[in-house]
N, CA, C and O atoms as a printed pandas DataFrame, in Angstrom:
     atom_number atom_name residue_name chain_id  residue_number  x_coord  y_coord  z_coord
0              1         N          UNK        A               1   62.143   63.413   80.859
1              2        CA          UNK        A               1   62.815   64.231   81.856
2              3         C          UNK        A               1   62.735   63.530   83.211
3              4         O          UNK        A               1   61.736   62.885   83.527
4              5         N          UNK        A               2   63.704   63.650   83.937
5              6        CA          UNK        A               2   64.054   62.435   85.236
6              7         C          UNK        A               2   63.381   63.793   86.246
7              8         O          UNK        A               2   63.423   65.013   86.085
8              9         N          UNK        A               3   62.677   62.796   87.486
9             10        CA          UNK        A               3   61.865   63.985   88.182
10            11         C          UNK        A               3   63.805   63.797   89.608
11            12         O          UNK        A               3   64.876   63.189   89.628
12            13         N          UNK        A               4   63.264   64.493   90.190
13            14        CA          UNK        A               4   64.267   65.095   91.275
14            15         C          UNK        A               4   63.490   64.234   91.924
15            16         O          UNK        A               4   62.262   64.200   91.845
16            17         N          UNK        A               5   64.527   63.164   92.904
17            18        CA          UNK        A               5   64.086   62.629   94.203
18            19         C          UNK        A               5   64.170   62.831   94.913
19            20         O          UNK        A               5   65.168   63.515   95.140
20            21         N          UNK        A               6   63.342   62.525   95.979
21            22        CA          UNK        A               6   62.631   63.489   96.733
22            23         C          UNK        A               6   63.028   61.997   98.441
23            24         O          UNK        A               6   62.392   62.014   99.496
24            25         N          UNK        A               7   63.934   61.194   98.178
25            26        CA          UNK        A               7   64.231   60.701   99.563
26            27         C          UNK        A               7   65.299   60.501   99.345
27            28         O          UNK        A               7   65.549   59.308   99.177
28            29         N          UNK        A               8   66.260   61.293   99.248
29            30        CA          UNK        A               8   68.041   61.057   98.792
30            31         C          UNK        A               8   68.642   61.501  100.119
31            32         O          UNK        A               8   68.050   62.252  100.894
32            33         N          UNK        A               9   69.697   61.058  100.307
33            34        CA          UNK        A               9   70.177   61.947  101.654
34            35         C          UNK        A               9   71.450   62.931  101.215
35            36         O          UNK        A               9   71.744   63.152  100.041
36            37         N          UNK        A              10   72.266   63.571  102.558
37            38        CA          UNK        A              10   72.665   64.671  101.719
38            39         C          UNK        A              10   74.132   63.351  101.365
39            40         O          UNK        A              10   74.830   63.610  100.384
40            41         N          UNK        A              11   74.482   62.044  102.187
41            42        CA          UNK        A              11   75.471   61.630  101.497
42            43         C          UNK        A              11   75.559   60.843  100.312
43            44         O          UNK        A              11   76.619   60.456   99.819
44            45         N          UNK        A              12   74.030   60.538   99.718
45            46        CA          UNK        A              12   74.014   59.886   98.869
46            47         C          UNK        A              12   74.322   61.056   97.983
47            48         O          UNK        A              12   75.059   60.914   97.008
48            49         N          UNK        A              13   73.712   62.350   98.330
49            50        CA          UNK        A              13   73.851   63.246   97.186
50            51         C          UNK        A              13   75.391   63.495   96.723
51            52         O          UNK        A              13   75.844   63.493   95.579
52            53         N          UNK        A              14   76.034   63.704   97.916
53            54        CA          UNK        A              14   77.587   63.891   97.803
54            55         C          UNK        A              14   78.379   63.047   96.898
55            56         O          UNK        A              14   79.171   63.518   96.082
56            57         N          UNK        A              15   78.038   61.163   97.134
57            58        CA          UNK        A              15   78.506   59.929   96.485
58            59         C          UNK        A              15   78.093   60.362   94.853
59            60         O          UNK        A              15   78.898   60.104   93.958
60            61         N          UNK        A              16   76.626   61.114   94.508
61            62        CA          UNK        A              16   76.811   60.600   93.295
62            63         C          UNK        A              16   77.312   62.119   92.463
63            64         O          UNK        A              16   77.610   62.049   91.270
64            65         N          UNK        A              17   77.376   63.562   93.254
65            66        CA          UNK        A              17   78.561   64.139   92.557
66            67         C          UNK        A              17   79.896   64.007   92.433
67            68         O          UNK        A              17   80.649   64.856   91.955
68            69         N          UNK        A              18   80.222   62.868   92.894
69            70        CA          UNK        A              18   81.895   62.370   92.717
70            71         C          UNK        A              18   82.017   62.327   91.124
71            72         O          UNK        A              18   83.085   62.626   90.589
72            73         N          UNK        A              19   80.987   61.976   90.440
73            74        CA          UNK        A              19   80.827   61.783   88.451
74            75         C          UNK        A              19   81.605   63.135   88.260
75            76         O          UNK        A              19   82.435   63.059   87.354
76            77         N          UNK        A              20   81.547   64.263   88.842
77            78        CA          UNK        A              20   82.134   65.739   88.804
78            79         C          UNK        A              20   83.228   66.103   89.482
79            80         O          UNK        A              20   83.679   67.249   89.484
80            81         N          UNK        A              21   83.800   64.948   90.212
81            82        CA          UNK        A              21   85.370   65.005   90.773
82            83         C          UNK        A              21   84.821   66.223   92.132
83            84         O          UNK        A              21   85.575   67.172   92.346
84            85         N          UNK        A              22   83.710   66.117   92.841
85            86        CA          UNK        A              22   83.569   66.850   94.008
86            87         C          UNK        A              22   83.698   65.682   95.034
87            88         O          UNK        A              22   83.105   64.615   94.871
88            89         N          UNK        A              23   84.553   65.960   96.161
89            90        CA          UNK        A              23   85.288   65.510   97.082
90            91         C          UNK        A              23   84.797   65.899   98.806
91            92         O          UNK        A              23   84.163   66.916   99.087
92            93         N          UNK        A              24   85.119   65.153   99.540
93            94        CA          UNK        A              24   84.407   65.576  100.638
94            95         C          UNK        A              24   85.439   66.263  101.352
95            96         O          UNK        A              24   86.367   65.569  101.765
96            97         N          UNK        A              25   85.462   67.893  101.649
97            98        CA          UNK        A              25   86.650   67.934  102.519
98            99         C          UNK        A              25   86.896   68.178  104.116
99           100         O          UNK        A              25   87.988   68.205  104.685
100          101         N          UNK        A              26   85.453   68.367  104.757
101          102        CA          UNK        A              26   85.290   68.347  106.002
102          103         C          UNK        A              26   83.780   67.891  105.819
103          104         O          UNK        A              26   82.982   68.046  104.895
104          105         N          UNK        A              27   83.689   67.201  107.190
105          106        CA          UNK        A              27   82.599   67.370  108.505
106          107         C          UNK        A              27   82.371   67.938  109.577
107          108         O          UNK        A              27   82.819   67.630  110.682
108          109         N          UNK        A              28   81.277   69.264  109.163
109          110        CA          UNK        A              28   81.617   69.815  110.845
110          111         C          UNK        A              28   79.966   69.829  110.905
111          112         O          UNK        A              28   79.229   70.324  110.052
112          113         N          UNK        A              29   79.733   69.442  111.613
113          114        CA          UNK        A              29   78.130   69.080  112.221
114          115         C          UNK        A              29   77.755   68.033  111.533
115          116         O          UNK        A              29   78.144   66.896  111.268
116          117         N          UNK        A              30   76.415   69.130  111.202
117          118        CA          UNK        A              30   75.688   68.054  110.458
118          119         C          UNK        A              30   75.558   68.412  108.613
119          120         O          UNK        A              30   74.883   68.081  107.638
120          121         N          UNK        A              31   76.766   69.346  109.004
121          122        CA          UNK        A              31   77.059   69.491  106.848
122          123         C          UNK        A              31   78.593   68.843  106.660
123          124         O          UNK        A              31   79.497   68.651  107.473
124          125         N          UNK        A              32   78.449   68.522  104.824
125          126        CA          UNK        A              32   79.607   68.137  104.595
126          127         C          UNK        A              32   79.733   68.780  104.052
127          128         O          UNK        A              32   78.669   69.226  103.625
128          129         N          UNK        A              33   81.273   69.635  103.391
129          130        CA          UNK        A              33   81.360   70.631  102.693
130          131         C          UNK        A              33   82.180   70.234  101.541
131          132         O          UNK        A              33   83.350   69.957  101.804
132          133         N          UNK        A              34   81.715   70.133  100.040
133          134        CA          UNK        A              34   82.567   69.243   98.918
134          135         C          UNK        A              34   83.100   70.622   98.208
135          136         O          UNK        A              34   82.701   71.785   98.257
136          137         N          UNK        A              35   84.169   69.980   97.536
137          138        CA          UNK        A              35   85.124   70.801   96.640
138          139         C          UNK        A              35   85.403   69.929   94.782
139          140         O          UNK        A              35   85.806   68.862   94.320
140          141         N          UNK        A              36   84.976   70.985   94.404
141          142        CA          UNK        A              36   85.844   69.931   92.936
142          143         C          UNK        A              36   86.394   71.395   92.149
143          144         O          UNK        A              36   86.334   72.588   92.449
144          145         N          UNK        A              37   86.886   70.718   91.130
145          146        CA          UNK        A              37   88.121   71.247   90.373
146          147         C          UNK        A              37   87.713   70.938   88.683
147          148         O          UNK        A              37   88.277   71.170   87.614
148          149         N          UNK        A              38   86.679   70.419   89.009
149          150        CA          UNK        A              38   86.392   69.729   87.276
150          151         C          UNK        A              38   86.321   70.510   86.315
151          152         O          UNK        A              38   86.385   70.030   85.184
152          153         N          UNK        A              39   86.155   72.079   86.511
153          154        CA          UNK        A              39   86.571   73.068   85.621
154          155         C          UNK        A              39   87.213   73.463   85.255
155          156         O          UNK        A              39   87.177   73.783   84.067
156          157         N          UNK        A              40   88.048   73.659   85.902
157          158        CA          UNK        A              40   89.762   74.060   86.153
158          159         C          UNK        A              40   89.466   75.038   87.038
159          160         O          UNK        A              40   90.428   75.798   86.932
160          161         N          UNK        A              41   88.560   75.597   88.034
161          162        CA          UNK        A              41   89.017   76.365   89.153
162          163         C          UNK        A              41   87.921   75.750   90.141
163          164         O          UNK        A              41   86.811   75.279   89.895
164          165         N          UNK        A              42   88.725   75.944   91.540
165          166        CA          UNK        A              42   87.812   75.201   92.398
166          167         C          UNK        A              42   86.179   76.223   92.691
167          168         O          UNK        A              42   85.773   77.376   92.549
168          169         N          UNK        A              43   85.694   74.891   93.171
169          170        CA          UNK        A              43   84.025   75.468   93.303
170          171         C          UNK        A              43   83.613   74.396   94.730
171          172         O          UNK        A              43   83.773   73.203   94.988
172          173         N          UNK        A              44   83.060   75.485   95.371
173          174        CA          UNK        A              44   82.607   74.605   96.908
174          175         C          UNK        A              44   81.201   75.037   97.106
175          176         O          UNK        A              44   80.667   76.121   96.867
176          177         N          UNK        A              45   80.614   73.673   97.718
177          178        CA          UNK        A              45   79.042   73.592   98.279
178          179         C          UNK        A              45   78.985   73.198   99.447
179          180         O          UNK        A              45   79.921   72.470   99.777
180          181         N          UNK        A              46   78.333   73.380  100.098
181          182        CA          UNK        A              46   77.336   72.801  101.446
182          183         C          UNK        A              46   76.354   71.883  101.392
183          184         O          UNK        A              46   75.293   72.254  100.890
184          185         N          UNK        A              47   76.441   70.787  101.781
185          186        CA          UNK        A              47   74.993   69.911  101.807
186          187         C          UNK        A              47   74.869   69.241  103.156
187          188         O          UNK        A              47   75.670   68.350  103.441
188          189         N          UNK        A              48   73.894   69.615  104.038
189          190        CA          UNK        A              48   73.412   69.093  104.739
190          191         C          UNK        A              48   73.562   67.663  105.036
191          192         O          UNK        A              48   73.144   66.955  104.119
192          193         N          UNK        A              49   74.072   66.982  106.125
193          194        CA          UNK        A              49   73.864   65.480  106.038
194          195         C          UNK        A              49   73.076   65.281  107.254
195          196         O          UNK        A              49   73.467   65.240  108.420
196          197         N          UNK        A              50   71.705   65.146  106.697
197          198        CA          UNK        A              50   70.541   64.994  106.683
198          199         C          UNK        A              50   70.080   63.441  106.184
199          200         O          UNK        A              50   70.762   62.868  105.334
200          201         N          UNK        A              51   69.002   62.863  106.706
201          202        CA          UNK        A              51   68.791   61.679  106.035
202          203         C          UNK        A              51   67.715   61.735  104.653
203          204         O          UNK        A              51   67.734   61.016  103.654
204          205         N          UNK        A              52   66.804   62.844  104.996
205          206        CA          UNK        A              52   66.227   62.642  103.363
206          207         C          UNK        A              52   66.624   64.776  103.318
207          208         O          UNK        A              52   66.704   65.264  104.445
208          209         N          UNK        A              53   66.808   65.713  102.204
209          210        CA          UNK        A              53   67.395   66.297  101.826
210          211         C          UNK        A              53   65.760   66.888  101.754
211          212         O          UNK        A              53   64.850   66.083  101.556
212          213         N          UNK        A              54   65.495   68.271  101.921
213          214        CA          UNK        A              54   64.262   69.109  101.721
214          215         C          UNK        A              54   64.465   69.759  100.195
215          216         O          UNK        A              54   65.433   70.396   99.777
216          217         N          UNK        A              55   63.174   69.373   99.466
217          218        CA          UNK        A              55   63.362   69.370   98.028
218          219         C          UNK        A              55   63.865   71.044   97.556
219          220         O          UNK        A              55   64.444   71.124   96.473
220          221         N          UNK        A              56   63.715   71.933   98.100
221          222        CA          UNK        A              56   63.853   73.262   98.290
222          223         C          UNK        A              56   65.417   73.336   98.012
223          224         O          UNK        A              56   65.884   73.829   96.985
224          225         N          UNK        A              57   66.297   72.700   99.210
225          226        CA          UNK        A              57   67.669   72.553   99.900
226          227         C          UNK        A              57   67.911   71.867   98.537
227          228         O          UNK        A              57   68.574   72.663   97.871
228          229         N          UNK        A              58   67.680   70.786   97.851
229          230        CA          UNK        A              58   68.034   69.968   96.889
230          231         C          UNK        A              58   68.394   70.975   95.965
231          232         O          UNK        A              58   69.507   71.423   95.687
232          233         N          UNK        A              59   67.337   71.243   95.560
233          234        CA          UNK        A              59   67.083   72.230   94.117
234          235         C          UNK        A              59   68.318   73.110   93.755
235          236         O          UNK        A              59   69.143   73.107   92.841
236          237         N          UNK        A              60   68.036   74.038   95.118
237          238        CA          UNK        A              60   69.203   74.769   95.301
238          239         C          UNK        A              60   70.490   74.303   95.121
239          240         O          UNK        A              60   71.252   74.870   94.337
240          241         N          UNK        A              61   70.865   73.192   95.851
241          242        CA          UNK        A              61   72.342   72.475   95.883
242          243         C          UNK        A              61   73.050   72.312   94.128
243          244         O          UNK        A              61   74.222   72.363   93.755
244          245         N          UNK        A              62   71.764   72.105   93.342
245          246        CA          UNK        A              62   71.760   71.019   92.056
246          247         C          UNK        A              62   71.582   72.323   91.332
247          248         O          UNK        A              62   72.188   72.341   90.260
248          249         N          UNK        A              63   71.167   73.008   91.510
249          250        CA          UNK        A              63   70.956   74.645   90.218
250          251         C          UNK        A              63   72.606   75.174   90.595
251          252         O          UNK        A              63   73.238   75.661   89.658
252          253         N          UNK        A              64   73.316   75.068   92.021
253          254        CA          UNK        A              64   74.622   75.732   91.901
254          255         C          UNK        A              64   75.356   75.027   91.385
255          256         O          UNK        A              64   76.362   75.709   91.189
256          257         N          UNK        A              65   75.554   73.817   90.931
257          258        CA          UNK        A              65   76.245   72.399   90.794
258          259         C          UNK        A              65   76.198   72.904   89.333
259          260         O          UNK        A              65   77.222   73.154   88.696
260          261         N          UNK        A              66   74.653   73.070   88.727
261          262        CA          UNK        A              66   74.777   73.211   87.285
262          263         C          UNK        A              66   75.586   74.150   86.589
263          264         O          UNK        A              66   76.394   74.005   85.671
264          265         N          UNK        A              67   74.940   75.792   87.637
265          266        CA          UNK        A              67   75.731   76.810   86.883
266          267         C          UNK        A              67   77.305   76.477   86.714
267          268         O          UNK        A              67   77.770   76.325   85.584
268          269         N          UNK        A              68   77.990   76.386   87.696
269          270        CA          UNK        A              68   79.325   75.756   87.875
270          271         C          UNK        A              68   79.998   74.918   86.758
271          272         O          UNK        A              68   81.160   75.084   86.386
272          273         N          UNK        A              69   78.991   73.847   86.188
273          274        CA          UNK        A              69   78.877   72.680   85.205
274          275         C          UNK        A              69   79.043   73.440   83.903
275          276         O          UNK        A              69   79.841   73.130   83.019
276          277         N          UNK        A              70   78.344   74.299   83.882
277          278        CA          UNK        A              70   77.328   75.132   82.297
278          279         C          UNK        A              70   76.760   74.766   81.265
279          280         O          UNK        A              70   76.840   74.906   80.045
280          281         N          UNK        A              71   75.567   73.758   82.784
281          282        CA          UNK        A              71   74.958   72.557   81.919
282          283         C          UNK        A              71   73.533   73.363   82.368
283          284         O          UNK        A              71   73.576   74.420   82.997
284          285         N          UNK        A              72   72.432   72.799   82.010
285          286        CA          UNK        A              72   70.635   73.243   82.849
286          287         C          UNK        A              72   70.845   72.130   83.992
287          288         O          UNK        A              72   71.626   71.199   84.187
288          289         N          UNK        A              73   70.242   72.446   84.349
289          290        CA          UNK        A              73   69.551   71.791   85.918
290          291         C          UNK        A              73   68.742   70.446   85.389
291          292         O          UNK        A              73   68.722   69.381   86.006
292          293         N          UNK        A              74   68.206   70.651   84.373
293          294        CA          UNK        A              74   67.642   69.416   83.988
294          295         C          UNK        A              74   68.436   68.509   83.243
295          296         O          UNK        A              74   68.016   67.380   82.992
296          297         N          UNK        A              75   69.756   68.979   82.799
297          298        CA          UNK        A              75   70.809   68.007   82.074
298          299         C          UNK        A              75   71.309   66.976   83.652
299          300         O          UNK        A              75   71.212   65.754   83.763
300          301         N          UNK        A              76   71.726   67.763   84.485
301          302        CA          UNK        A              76   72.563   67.597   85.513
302          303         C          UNK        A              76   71.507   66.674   86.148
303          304         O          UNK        A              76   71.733   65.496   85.868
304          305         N          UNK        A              77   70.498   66.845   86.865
305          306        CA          UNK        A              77   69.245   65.523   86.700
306          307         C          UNK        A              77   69.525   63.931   86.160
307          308         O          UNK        A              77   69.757   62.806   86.602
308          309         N          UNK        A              78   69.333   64.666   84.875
309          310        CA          UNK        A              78   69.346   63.678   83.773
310          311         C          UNK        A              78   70.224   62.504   84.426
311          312         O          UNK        A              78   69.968   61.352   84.778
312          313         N          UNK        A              79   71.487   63.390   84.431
313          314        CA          UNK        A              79   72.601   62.671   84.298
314          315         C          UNK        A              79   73.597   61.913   85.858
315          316         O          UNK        A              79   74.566   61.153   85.838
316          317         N          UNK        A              80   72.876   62.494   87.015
317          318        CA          UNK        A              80   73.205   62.499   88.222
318          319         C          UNK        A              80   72.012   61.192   88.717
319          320         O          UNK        A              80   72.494   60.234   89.320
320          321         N          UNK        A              81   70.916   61.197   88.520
321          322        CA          UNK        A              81   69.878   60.274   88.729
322          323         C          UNK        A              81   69.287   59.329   87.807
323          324         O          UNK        A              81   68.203   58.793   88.039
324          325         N          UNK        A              82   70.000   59.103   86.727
325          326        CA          UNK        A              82   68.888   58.139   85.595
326          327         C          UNK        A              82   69.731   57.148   86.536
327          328         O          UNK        A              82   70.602   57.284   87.395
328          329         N          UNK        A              83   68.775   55.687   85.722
329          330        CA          UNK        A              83   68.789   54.533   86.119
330          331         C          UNK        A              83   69.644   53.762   85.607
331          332         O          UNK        A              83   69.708   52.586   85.966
């Protein structure tokens, strides 16, 4: 099981849900706000762009990503961070 990293930022996080066709569609501060469609209906998040991401803020981001997916949190892991 791949542990959750814990110095990602929020745009690296953004770069590597693109695998899920989520897109960046604004910057307004210091969040980016992504959109994807990979289900067939759209689904939008918030992530902080932040330089390292508070594991709390992570968790959260990556458990809504999953339900959305209707994968576990630990598939989406798996598959967002292996090497």
């Amino acid at each position: 099981m791949s542990k959750i990293p814990r110095n990602i930022s929020g745009k690296e996080l953004a770069d590597l849900l693109r695998k899920y066709n989520y897109k960046i569609l604004r910057k307004t501060g210091s969040h980016l706000r992504l959109n994807s469609e990979y289900m067939g209906y759209s689904h939008n998040i918030t992530i902080p762009d932040h330089k390292f991401l508070k594991i709390g803020t992570l968790n959260n981001i990556l458990r809504d990503v999953s339900e959305y997916l209707k994968i576990t949190k630990e598939q989406l892991v798996e598959e967002i961070f292996k090497k």
